[in-house]
C-alpha positions in Angstrom: -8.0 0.8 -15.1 -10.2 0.5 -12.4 -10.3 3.7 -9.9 -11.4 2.8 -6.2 -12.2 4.7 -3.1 -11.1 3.2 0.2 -12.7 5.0 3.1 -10.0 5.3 5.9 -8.2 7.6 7.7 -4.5 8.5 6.7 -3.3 9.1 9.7 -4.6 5.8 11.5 -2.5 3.4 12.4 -4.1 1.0 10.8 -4.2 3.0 7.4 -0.5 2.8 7.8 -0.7 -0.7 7.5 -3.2 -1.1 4.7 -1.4 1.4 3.1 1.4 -1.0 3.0 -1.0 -3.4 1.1 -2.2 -1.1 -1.6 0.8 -1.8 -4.3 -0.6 -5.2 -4.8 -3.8 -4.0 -6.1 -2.2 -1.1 -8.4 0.1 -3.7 -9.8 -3.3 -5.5 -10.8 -4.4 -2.4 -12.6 -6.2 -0.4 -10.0 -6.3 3.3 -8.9 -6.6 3.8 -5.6 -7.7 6.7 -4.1 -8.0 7.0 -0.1 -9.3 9.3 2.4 -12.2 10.1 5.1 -13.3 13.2 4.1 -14.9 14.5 0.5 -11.8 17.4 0.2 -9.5 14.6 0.1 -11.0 12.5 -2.6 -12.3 16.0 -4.9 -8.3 16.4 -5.2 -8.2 13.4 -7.4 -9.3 14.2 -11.3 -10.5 10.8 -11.4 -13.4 10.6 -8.7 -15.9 10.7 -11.3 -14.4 7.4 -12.4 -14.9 5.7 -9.3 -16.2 2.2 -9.8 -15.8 0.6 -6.3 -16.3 2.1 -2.7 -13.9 0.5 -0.1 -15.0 0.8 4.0 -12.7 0.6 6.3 -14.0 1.2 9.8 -10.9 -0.6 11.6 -8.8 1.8 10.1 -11.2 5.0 10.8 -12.9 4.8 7.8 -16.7 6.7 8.8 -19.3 5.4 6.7 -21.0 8.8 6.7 -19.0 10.1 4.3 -20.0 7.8 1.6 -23.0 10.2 1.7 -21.1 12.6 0.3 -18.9 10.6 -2.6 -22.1 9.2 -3.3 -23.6 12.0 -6.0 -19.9 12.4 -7.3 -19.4 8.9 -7.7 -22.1 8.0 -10.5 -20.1 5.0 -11.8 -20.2 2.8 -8.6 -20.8 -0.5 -9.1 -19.9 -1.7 -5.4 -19.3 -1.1 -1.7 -17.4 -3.6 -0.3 -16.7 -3.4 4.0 -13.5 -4.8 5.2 -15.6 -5.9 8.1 -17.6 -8.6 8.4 -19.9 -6.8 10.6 -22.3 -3.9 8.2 -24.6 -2.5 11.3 -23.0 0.9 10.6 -23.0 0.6 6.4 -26.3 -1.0 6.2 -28.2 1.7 7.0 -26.2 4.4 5.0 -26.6 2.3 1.9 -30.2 2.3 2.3 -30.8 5.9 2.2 -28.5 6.4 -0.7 -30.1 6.5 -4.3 -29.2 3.7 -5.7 -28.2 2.5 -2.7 -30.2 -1.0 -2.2 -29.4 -1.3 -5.8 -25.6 -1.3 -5.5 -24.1 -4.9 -4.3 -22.4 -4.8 -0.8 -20.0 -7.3 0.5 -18.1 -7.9 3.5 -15.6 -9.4 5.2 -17.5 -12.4 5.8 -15.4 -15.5 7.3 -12.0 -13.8 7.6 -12.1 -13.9 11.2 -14.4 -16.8 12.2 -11.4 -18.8 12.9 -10.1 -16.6 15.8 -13.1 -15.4 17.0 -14.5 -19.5 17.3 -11.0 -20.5 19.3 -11.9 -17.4 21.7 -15.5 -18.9 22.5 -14.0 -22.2 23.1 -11.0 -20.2 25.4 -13.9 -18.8 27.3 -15.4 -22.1 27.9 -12.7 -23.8 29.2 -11.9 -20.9 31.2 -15.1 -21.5 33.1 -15.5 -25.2 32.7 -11.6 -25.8 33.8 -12.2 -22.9 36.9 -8.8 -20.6 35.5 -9.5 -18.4 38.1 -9.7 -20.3 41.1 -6.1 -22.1 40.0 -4.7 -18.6 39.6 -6.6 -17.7 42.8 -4.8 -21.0 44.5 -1.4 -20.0 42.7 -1.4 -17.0 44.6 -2.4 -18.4 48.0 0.3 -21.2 47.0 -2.8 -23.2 48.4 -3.1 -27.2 46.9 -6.4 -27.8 46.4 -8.0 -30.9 44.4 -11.1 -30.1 42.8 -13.4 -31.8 40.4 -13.1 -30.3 37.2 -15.6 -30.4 34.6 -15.7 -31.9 30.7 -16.4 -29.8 27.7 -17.5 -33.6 25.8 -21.6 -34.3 26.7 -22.3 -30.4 27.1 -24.7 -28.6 25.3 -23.8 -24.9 23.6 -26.4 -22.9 22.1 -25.6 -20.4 19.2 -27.7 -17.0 18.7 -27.3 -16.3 15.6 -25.9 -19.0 12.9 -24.1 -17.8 10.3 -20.0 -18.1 9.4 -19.0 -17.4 12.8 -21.3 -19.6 14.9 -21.2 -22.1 12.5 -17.0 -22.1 12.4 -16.9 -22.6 16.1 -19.8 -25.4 16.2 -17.1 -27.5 14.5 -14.5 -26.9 16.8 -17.3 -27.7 19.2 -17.9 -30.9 17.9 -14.1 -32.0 18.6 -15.1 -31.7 21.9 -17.7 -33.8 21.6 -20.6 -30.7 22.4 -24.4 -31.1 21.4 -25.1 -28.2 19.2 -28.5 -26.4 19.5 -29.2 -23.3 17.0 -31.3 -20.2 17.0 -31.9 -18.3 13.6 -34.3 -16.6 11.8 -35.0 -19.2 9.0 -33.5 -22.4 7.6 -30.5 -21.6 5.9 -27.1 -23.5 4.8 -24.9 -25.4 7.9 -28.1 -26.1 9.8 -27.0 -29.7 9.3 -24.2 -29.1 11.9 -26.7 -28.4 14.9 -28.1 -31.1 16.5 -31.5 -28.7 16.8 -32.4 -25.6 14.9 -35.0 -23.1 16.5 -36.2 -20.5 13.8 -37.4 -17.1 14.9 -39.4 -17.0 12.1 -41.5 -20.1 13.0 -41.7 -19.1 16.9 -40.9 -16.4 18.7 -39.6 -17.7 22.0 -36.9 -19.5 19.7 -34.3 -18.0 20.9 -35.0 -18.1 24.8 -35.6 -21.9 24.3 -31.9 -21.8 23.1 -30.9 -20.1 26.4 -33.2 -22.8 28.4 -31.4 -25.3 26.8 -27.8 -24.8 26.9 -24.6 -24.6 29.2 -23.3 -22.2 26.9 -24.6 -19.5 25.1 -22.6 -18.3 22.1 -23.7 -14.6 20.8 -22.8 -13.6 17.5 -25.5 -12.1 16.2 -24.8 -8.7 13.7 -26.0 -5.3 14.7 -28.9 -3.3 13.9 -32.8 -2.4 14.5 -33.8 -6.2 14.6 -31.2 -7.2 16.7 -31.4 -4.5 19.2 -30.7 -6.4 23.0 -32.0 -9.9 21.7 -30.2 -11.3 24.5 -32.1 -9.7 27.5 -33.5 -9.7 31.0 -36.1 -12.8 29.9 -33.1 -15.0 28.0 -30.9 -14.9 31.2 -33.7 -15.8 33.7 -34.2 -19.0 31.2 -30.7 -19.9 31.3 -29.7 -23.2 33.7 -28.0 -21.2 36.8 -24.4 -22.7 36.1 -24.8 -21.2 32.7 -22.1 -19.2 30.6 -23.4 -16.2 28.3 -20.3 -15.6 25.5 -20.8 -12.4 23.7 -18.7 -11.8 20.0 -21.0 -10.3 17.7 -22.1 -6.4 17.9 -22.4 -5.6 21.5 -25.9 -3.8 20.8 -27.4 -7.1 20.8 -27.3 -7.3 24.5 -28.7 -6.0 27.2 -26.0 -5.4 29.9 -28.0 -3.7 32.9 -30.1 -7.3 32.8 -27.0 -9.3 31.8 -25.0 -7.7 34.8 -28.4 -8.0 37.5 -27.9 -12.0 36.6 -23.7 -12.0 36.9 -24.3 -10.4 40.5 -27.3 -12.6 41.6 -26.0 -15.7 40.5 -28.7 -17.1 38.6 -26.3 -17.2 36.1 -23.0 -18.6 36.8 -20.5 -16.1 34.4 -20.0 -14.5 30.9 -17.6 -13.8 28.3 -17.9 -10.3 26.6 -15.7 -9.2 23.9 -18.0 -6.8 22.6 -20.4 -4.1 24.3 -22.8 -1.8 23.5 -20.5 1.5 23.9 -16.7 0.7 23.3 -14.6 1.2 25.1 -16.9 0.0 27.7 -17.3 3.1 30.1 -16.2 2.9 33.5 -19.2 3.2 35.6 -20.8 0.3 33.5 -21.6 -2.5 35.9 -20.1 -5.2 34.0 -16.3 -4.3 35.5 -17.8 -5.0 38.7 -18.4 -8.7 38.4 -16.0 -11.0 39.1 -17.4 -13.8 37.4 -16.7 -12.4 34.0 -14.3 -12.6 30.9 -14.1 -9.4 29.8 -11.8 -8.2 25.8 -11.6 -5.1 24.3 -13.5 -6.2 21.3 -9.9 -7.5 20.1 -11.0 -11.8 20.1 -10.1 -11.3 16.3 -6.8 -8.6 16.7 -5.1 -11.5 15.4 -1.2 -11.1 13.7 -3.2 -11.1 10.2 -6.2 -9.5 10.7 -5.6 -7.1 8.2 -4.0 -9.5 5.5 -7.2 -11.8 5.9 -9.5 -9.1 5.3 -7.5 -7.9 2.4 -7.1 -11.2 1.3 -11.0 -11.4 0.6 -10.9 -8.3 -0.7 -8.7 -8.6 -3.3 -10.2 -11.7 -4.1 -13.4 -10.2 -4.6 -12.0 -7.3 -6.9 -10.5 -10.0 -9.7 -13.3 -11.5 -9.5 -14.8 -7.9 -9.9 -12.9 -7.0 -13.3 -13.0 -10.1 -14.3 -14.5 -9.8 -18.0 -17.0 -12.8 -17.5 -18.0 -11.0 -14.0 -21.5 -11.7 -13.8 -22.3 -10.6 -9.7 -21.2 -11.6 -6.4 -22.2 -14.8 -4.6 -22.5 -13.7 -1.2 -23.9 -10.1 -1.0 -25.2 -8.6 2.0 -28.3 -8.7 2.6 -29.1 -4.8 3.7 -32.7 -5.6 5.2 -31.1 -8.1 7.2 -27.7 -6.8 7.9 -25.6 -9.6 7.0 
């Protein structure tokens, strides 16, 4: 049997729901133990026997407490975040002994799909001018204007991993030029039409801004990210230009982002993430009219949770599988992702 500890808090309403899930994995010969605080996992017998550390942040899990599992918990063999994003595991893990040592997954690709249909909402929001039809609704005023074609534009991807590479093919339906910026070459750069790696040159990134009609942020958080997407990328963006946020809202910079939604020299934005959540009410962002703004929910789809769980559990047989030789797709803890 193979004992696990899922990070979470009881009494969220997500836990409920995950909670829910849990038989499937006892019925394939695991032991769960669940909690968010060391008192609740020392009254299990069995924490010494822990072989796998679960995270689940949606559900109020706090990473700090694997701190404290940690020295009862010799017999961990993985961490695995039910997440796809690690900016608040990543550095945890690294301070742990052991820690950079112990393979850590995530949720990678479980909500690409949902979070690459809202980038492409957000387009067409601007490019089809929603507002001003709800505007003329309301005025009940009839007013023929040209509207604009997604097929012939160009959308440019910070960051180009599962996500941004998921929605550059529901970009190409549209018939969008694809221009990338990451850090080196890596797999799926075959879907962009240009690749600018950081690593090579450093303005990589703001050439991506320079060259685009849409700007597609998804980017993880963390040190090296830290507002990548600042004052200098927006003044390079074209002036009818659309900034779409999705990664970790850190990434950004919103006093400069909101100074170039006000003056115009950027024409509107998209922001399902920010940099504190919920986004505070004095923040200048609520103030322009030319946004899109979510409450980090662009991936609250109707299965969230059973796709996360889904890679989860698919990750465990392959965990206790006898011929289990390591993980394909480990996180990267340097990196972040």
């Amino acid at each position: 049997m193979t004992v696990i500890a899922i990070v979470a808090d009881p009494s969220n309403t997500n836990a409920a729901a995950l909670k829910g899930l849990l038989p499937e994995l006892e019925a394939a010969g695991a032991e769960i133990l669940l909690g968010n605080d060391l008192a609740s996992f020392q009254a299990s017998s069995n924490l010494g026997e822990v072989e796998a550390v679960v995270l689940a942040v949606f559900a109020g899990g706090s990473p700090a407490v694997l701190k404290e599992l940690w020295p009862l918990c010799p017999k961990v063999r993985w961490v695995h975040s039910m997440a796809a994003g690690v900016d608040t595991l990543a550095p945890v893990m690294r301070e742990l002994p052991r820690g950079t040592e112990v393979p850590v997954t995530n949720a990678k690709g479980a909500f690409s799909r949902s979070l690459g249909e809202y980038a492409i909402a957000a387009m067409l929001h601007f490019n089809k001018q929603v507002t001003r039809l709800q505007s003329n609704r309301l005025e009940k005023k009839w007013e023929k204007f040209v509207m604009s074609e997604l097929h012939g534009m160009t959308v440019g991807f910070v960051g180009f991993g599962d996500i941004a590479q998921t929605t550059a093919r529901m970009c190409k339906v549209f018939g969008m030029k694809i221009v990338a910026n990451r850090n080196s070459k890596g797999s799926g750069d075959e879907l962009a039409d240009e690749v600018y790696y950081s690593s090579e040159n450093p303005s990589a990134v703001t050439e991506v801004f320079k060259k685009s009609d849409f700007v597609v942020c998804s980017l993880p958080g963390g040190e090296k990210t830290y507002h990548a997407c600042g004052a200098e990328q927006f003044e390079a963006m074209k002036s009818t230009g659309i900034f779409i946020s999705m990664g970790r809202g850190t990434c950004v910079d919103e006093v400069a982002l909101a100074k170039a939604l006000k003056s115009g020299s950027i024409a509107g934005a998209a922001l399902d993430v920010f940099e504190t959540e919920p986004l505070p009410k004095e923040s200048p962002l609520w103030e322009c009219s030319n946004t899109l703004l979510s409450s980090h929910n662009a991936d609250l789809t109707e299965t969230y949770m059973k796709q996360t769980w889904d890679i989860f559990v698919a990750k465990y047989k392959s965990f206790v599988d006898p011929s289990f030789k390591g993980f394909d797709d480990v996180v990267d803890l340097n990196k972040g992702y």
